[in-house]
RODREN-972147 format. One line per 4 residues: their letters; for each residue y, z, x of N, C-alpha, C, O. Coordinates in Angstrom, 1 decimal. Layout:
# residues N
A> Y/Z/X/Y/Z/X/Y/Z/X/Y/Z/X  ...
# end
This chain:
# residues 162
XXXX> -175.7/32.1/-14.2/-174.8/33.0/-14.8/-175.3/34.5/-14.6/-176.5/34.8/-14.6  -174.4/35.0/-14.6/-174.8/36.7/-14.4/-175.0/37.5/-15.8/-173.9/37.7/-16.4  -176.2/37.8/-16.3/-176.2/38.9/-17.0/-175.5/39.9/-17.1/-175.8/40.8/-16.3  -174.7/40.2/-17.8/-173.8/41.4/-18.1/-174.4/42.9/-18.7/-174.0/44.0/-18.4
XXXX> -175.4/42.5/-19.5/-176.6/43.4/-20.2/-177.0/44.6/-19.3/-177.4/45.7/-19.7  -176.8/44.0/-18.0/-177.6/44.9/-16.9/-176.3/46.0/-16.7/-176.4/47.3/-16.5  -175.2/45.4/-16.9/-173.6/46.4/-16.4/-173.4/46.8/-17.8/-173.4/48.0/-18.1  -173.2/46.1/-18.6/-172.3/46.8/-20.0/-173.2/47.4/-21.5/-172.8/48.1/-22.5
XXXX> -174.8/46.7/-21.1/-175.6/47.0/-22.4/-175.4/45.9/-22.9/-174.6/45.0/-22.5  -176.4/46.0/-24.3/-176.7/44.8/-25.0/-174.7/44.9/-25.4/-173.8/45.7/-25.3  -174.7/43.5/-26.1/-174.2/43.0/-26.7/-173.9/43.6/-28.4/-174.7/43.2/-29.3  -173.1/44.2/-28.7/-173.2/44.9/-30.5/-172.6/43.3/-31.5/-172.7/43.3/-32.7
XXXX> -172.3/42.4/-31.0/-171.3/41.5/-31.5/-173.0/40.7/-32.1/-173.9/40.7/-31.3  -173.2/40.2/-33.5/-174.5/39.1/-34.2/-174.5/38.1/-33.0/-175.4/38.1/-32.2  -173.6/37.5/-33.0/-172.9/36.2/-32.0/-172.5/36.2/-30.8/-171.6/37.1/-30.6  -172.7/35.6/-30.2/-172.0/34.9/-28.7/-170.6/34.2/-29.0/-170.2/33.5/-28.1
XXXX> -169.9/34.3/-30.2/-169.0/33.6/-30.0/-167.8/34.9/-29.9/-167.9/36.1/-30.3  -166.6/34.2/-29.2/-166.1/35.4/-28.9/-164.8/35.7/-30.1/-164.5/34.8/-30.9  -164.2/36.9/-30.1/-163.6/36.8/-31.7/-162.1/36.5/-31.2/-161.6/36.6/-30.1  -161.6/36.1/-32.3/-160.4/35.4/-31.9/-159.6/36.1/-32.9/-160.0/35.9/-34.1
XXXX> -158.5/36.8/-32.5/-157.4/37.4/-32.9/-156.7/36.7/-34.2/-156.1/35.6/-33.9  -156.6/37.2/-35.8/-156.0/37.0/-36.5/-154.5/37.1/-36.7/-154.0/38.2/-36.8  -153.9/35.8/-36.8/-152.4/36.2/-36.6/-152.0/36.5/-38.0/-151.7/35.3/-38.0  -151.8/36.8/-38.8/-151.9/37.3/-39.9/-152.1/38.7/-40.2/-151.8/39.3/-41.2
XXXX> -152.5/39.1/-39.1/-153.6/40.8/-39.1/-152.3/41.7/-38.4/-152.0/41.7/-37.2  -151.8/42.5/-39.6/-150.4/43.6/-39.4/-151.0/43.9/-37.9/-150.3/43.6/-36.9  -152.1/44.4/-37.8/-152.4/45.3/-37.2/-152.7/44.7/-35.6/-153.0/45.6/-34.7  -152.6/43.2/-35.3/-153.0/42.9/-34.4/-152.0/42.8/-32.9/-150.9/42.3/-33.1
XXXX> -152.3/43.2/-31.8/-151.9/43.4/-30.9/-150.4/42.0/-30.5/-150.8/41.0/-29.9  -149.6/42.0/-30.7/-148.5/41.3/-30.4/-148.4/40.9/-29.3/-148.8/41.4/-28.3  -147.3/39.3/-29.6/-147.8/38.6/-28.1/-146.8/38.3/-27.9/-146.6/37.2/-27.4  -145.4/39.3/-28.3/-144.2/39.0/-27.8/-143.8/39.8/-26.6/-144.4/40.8/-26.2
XXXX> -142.6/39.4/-25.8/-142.1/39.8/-24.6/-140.9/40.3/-25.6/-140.1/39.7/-26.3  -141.2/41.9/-24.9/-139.2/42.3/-25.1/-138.0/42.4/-24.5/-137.5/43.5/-24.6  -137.4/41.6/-23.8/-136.8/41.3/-22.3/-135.9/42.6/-22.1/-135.1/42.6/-23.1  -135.7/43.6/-21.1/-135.1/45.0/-21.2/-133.2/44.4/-20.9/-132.8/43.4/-20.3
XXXX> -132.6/45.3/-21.4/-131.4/44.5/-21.2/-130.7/45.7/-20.7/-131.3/46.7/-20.6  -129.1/45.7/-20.2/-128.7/46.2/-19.7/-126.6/46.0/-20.3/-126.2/44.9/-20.5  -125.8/47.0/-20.4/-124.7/47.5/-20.8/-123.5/47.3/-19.7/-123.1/48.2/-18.9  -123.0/45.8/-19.7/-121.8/45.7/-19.0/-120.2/46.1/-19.2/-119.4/45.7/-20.0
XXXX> -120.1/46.9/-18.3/-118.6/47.1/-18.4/-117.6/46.2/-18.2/-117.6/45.4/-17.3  -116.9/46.1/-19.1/-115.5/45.2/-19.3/-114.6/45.6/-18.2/-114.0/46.7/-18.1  -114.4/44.6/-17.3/-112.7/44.7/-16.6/-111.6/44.6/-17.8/-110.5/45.3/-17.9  -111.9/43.8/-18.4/-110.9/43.7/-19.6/-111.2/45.1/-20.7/-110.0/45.3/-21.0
XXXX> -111.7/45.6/-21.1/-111.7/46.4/-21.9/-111.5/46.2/-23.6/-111.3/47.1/-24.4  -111.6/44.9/-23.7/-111.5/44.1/-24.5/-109.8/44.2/-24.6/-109.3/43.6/-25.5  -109.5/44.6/-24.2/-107.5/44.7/-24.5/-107.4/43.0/-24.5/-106.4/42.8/-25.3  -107.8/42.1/-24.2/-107.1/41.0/-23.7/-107.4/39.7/-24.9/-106.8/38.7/-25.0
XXXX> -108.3/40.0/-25.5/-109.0/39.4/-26.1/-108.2/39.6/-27.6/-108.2/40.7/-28.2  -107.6/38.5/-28.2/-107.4/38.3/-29.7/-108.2/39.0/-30.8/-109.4/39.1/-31.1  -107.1/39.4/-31.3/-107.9/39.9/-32.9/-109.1/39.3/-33.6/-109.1/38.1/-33.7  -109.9/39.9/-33.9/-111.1/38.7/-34.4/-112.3/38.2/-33.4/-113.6/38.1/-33.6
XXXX> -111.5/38.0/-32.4/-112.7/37.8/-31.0/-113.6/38.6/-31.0/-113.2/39.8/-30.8  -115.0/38.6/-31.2/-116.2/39.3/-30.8/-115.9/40.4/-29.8/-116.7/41.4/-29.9  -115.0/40.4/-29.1/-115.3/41.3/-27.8/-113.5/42.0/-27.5/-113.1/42.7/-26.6  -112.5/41.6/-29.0/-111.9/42.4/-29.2/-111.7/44.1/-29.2/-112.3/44.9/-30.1
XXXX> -110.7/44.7/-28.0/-111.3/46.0/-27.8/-112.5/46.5/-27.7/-112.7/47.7/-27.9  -113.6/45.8/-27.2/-114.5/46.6/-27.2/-115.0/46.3/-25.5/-115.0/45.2/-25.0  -115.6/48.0/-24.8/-115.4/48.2/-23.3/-116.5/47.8/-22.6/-116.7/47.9/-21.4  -117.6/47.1/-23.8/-119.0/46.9/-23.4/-120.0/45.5/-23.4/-120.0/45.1/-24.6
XXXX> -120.5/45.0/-22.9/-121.1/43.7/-23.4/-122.6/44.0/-23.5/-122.8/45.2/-23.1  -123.8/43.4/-23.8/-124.9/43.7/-24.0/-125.8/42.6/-23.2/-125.6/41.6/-23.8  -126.7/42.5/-22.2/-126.6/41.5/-21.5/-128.4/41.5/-21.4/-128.8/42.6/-21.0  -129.4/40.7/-21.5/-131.1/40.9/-21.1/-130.8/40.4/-19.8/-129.8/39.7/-19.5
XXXX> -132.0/41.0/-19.1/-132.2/41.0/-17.7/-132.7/39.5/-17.5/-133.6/39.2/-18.2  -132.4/38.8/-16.8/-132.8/37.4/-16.0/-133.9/37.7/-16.1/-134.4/38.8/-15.9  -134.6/36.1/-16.2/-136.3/35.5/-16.4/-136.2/34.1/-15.4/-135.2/33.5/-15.0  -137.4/33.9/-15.1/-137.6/32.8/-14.4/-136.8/31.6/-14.8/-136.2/30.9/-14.0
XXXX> -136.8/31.3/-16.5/-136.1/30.5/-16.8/-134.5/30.2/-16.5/-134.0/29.1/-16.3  -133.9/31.2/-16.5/-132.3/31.5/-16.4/-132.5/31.2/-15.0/-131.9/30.2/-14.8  -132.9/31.4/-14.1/-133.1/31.0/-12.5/-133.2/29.6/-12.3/-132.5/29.1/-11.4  -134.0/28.7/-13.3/-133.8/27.6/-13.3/-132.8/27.1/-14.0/-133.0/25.9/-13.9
XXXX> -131.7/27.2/-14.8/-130.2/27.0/-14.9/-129.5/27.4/-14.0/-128.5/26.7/-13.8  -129.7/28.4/-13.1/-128.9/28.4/-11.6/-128.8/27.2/-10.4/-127.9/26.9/-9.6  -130.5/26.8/-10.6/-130.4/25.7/-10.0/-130.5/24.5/-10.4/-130.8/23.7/-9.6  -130.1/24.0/-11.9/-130.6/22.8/-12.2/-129.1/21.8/-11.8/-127.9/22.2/-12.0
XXXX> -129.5/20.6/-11.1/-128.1/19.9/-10.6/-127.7/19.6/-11.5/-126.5/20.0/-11.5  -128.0/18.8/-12.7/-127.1/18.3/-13.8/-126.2/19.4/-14.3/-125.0/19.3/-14.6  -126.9/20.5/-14.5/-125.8/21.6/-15.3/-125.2/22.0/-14.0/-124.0/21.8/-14.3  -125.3/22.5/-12.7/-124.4/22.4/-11.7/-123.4/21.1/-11.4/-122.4/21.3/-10.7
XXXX> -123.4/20.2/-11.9/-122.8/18.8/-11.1/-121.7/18.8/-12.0/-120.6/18.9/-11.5  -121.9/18.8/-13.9/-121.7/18.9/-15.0/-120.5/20.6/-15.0/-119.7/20.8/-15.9  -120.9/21.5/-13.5/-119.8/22.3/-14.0/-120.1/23.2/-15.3/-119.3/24.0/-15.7  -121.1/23.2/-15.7/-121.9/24.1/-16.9/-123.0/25.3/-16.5/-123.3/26.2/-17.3
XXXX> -123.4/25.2/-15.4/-124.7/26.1/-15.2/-124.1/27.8/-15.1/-124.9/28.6/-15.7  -123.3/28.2/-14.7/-122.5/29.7/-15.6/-122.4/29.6/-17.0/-123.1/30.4/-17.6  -121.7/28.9/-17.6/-121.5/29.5/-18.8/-122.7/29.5/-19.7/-123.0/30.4/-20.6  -123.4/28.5/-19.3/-125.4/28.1/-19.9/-125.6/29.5/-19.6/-125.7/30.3/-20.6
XXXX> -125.7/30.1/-18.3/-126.8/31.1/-17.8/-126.1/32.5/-18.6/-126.8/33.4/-18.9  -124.8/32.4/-18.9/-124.2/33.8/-19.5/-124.4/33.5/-20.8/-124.6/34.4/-21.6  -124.2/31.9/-21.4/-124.6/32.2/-23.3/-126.4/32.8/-23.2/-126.9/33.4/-24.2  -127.2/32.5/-22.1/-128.3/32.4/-22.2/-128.6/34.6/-22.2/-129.4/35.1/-23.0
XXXX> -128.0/35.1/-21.5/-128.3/36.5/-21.2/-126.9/37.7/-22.0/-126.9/38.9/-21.9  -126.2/36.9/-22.7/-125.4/37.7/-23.3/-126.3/37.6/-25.0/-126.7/36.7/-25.7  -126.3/39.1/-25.4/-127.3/39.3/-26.5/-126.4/38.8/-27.9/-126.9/38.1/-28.8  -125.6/39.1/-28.0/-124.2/39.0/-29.1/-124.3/37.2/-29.2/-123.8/36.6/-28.4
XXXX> -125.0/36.6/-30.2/-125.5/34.8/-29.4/-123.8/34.6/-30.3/-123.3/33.6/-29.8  -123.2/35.1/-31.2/-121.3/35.0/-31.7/-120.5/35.0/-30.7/-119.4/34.6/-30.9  -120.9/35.5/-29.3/-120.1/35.3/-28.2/-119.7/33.9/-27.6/-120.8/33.3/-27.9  -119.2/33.2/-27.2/-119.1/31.9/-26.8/-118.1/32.1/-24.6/-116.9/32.2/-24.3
XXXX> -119.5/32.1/-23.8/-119.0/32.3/-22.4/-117.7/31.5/-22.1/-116.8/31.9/-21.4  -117.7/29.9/-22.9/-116.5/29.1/-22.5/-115.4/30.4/-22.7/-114.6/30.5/-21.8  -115.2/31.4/-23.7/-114.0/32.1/-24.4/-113.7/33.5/-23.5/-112.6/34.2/-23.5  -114.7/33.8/-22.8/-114.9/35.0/-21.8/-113.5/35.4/-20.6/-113.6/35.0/-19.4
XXXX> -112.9/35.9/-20.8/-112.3/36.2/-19.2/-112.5/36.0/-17.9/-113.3/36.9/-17.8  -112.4/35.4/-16.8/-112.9/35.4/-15.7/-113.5/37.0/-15.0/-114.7/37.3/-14.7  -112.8/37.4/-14.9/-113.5/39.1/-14.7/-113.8/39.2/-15.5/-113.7/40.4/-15.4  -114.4/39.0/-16.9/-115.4/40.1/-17.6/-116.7/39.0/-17.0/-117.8/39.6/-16.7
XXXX> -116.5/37.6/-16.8/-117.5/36.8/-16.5/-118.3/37.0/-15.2/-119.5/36.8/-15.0  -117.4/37.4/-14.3/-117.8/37.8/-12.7/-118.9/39.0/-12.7/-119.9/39.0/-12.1  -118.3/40.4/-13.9/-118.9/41.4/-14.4/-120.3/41.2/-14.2/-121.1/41.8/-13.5  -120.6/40.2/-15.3/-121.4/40.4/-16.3/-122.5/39.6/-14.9/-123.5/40.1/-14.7
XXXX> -121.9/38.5/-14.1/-122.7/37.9/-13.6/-123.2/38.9/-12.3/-124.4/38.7/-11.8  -122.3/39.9/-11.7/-122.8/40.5/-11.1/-123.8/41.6/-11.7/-124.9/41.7/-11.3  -123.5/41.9/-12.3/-124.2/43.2/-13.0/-126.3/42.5/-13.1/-127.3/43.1/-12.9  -125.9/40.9/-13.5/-127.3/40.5/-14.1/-128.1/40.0/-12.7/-129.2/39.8/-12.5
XXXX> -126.9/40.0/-11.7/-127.4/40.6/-10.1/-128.2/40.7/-9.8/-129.2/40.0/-9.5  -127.7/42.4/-9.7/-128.1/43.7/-9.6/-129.6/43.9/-10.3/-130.6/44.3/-9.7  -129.6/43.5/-11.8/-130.5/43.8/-12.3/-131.8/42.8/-12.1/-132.9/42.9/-12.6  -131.4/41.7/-11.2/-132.8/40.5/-10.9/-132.6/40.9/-9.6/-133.7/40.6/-9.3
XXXX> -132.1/41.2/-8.7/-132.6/41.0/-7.2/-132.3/42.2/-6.5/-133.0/42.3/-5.4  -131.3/43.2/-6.8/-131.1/44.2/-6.3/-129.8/44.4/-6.2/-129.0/43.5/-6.4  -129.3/45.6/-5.9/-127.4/45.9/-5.9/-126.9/45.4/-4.0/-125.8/45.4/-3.6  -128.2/45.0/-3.0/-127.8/44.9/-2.1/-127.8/43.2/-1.8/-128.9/42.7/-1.7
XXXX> -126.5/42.4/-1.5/-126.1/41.1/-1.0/-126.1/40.9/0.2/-125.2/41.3/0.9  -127.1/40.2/0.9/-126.8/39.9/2.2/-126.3/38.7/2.7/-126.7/37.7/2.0  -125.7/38.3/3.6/-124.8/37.3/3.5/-124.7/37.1/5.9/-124.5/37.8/6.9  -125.0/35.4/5.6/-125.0/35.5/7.2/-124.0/34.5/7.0/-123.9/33.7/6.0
XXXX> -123.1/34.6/8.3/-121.7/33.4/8.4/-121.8/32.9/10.1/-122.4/33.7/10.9  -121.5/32.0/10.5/-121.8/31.2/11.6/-120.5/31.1/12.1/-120.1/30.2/11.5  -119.1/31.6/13.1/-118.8/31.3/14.0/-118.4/29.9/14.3/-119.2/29.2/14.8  -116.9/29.1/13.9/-116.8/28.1/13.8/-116.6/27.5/15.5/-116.6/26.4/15.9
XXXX> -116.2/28.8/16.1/-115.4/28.4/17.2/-116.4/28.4/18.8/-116.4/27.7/19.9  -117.4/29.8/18.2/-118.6/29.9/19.4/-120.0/29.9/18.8/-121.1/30.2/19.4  -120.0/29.6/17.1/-121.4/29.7/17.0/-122.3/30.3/16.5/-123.4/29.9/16.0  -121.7/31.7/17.0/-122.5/33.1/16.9/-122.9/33.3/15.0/-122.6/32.6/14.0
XXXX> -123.6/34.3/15.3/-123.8/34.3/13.8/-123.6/35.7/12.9/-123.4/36.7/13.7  -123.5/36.1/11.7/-122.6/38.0/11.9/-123.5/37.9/10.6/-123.5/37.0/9.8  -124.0/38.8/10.6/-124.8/39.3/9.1/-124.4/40.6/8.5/-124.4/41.6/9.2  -124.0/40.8/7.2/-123.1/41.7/6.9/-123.6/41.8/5.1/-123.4/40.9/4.3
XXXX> -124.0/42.9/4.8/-124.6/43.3/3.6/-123.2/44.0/2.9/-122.2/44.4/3.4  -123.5/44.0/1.4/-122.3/44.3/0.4/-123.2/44.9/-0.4/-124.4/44.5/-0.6  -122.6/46.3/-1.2/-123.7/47.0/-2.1/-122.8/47.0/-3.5/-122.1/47.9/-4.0  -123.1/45.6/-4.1/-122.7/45.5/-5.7/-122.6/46.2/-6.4/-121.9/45.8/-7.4
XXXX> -123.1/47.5/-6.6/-123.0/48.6/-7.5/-121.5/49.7/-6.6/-121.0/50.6/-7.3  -121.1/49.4/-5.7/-120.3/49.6/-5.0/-118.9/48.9/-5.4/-118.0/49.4/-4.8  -118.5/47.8/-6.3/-118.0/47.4/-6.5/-117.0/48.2/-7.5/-117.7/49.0/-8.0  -115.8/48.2/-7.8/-114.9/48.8/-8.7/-113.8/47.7/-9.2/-113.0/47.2/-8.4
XXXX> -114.0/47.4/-10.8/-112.9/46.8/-11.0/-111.3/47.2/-10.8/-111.1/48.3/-11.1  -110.6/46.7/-10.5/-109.2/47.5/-10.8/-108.6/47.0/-12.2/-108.7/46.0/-12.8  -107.7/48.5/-12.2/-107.4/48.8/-13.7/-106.5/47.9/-14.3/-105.7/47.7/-13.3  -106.1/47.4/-15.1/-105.3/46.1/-15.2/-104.3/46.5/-16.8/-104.7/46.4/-17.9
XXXX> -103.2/46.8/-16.4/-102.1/47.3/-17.4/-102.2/46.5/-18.3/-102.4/45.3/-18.2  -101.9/47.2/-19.6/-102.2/46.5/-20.9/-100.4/46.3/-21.4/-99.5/47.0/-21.8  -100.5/44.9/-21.2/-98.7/44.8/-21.5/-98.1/44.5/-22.8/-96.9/44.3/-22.9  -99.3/44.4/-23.9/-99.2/44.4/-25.5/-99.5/43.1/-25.8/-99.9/42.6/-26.9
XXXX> -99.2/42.3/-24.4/-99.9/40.5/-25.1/-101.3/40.2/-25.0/-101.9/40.7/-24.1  -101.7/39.8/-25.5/-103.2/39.4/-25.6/-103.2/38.0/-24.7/-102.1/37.5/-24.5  -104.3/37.6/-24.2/-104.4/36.4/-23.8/-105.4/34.9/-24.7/-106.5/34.7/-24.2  -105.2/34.1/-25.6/-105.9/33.2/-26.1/-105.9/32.2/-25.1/-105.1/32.1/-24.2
XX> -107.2/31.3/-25.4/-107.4/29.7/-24.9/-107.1/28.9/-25.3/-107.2/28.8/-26.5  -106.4/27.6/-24.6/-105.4/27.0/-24.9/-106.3/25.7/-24.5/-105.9/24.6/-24.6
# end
């Protein structure tokens, strides 16, 4: 083993044993993660959304940035097979946990999933397509932040789930 004595000086610690962090101790260095989140715009504007609904009138959703874990609900087959692995991955990243993604609008849901994108891989999509006829192959990038919802007239009815 290498002497450290020679690089750092003696040792000020009585003991060789090493100290171990009191969890108890206000003052001790925290071992939580605070996952950064990010402010989706509503295609709906909440206009669409029932009285009462969480996300009545309001133009904003609150969303934490994708973790390794939520990557693994993108690909897990049972929740893909099952037809669940969106709404899992949006109850999982929408902050509001009163929100329920089954109740979501399809555009506010597209939103939210592009936006959480953007924010894990970048605003740029690249996408290659194959030529059914000769083969060839065409690669062709799309810049997600480029994206614009269109404005969607508010005709006084609300939309509920049925």
């Amino acid at each position: 083993m290498r002497n450290n004595e020679e690089r750092f000086g003696p040792s000020t610690q009585a003991d060789s044993t090493p100290s171990l962090i009191d969890a108890t101790d206000k003052n001790a260095p925290s071992l939580n993660f605070v996952n950064p989140t990010d402010f989706v715009e509503l295609p709906s504007k909440g206009k669409f959304y029932p009285e009462g609904h969480p996300l009545h009138n309001k133009e904003h959703v609150e969303i934490r940035q994708m973790t390794a874990k939520d990557e693994d609900v993108l690909t897990s087959r049972s929740l893909l097979k099952k037809g669940v692995a969106i709404d899992r991955l949006l109850e999982s990243l929408i902050v509001d946990k009163s929100l329920d993604a089954g109740d979501l609008l399809v555009g506010d849901k597209n939103a939210i999933m592009i936006r959480a994108r953007i924010s894990a891989y970048g605003n740029i999509y690249e996408t290659k397509t194959q030529c059914p006829y000769c083969n060839s192959f065409e690669s062709h990038e799309f810049d997600l932040e480029s994206i614009q919802p269109r404005e969607v007239k508010d005709t006084g009815s609300s939309l509920t789930k049925n």
